[in-house]
C-alpha positions in Angstrom: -9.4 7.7 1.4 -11.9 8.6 3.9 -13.6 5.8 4.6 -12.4 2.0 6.2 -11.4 -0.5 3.2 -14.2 -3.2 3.2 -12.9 -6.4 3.3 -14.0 -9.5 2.4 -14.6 -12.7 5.3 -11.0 -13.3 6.7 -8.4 -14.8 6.1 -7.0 -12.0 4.1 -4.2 -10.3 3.5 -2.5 -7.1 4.6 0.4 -5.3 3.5 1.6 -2.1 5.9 3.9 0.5 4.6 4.8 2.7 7.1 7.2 5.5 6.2 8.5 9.3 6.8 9.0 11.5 3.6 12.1 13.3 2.9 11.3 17.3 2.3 10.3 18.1 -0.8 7.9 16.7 -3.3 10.4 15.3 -6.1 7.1 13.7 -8.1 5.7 11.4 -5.1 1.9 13.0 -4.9 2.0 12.1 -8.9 3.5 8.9 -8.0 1.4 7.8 -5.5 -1.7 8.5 -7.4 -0.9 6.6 -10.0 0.1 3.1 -7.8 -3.4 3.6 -6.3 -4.9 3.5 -9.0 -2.9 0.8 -10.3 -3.0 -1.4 -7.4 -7.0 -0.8 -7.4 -6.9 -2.7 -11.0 -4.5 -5.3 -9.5 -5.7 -9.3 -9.3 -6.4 -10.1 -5.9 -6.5 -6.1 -4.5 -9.3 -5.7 -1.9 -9.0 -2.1 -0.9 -6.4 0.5 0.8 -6.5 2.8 3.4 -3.5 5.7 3.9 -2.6 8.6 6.4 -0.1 10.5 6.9 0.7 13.0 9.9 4.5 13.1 10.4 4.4 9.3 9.8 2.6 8.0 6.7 0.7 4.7 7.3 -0.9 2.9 4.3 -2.7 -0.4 4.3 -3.3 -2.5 1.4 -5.5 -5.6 1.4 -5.1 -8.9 -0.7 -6.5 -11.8 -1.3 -3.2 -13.7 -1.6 0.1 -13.6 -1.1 0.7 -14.8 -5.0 -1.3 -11.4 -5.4 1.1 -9.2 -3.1 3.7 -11.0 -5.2 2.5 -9.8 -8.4 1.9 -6.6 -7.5 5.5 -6.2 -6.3 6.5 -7.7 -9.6 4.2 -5.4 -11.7 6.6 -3.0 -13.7 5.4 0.6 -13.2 5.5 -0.4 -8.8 9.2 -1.7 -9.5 9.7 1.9 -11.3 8.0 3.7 -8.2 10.0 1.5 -5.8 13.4 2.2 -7.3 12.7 6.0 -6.4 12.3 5.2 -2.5 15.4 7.3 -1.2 14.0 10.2 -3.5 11.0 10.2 -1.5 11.5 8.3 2.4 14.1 9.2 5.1 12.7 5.6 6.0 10.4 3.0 5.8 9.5 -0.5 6.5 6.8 -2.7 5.1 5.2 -5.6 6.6 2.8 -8.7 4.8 0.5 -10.0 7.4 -2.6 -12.4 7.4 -5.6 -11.2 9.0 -7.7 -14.1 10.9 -10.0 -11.7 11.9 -11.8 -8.6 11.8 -14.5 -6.7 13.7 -16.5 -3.3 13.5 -19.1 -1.2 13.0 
């Protein structure tokens, strides 16, 4: 993703998974592809943006939190999920609302 998600008028949502990978790629670059492109098809998905040097940052954007909800719910994401220690050494995610966004 090279380019800022665009978002819509806030409030919004964001969800920020922040993580360091274990050495090795055990399937995640597979992985990963697929739940972007799966989260992109998601209800209530508004746009990602992910780095990673050393720590991996990735920011998803919602419209709810029923949405955030379903997407944690949706099967494939509960598959990917269940792989974490394969893939993380640690990680944390956080839900937050945005009230409010500026830029050019």
């Amino acid at each position: 993703m090279n380019n800022p998600a665009t978002t819509p008028q806030s409030p919004y949502y964001a969800v920020i998974f922040t993580s360091i990978r274990t050495e090795g790629d055990h399937g995640y670059a597979e992985v990963a592809h697929h739940m972007a492109e799966l989260a992109a098809q998601q209800p209530g998905f508004l746009g990602m943006e992910s780095v990673r040097q050393g720590l991996g940052i990735t920011v998803s954007y919602w419209e709810s939190l029923e949405a955030i909800k379903t997407w944690k719910a949706n099967l494939d994401h509960r598959q990917a999920q269940s792989r974490a220690q394969d893939w993380y050494q640690s990680f944390r995610v956080r839900v937050c609302r945005v009230e409010r966004e500026y830029g050019f």
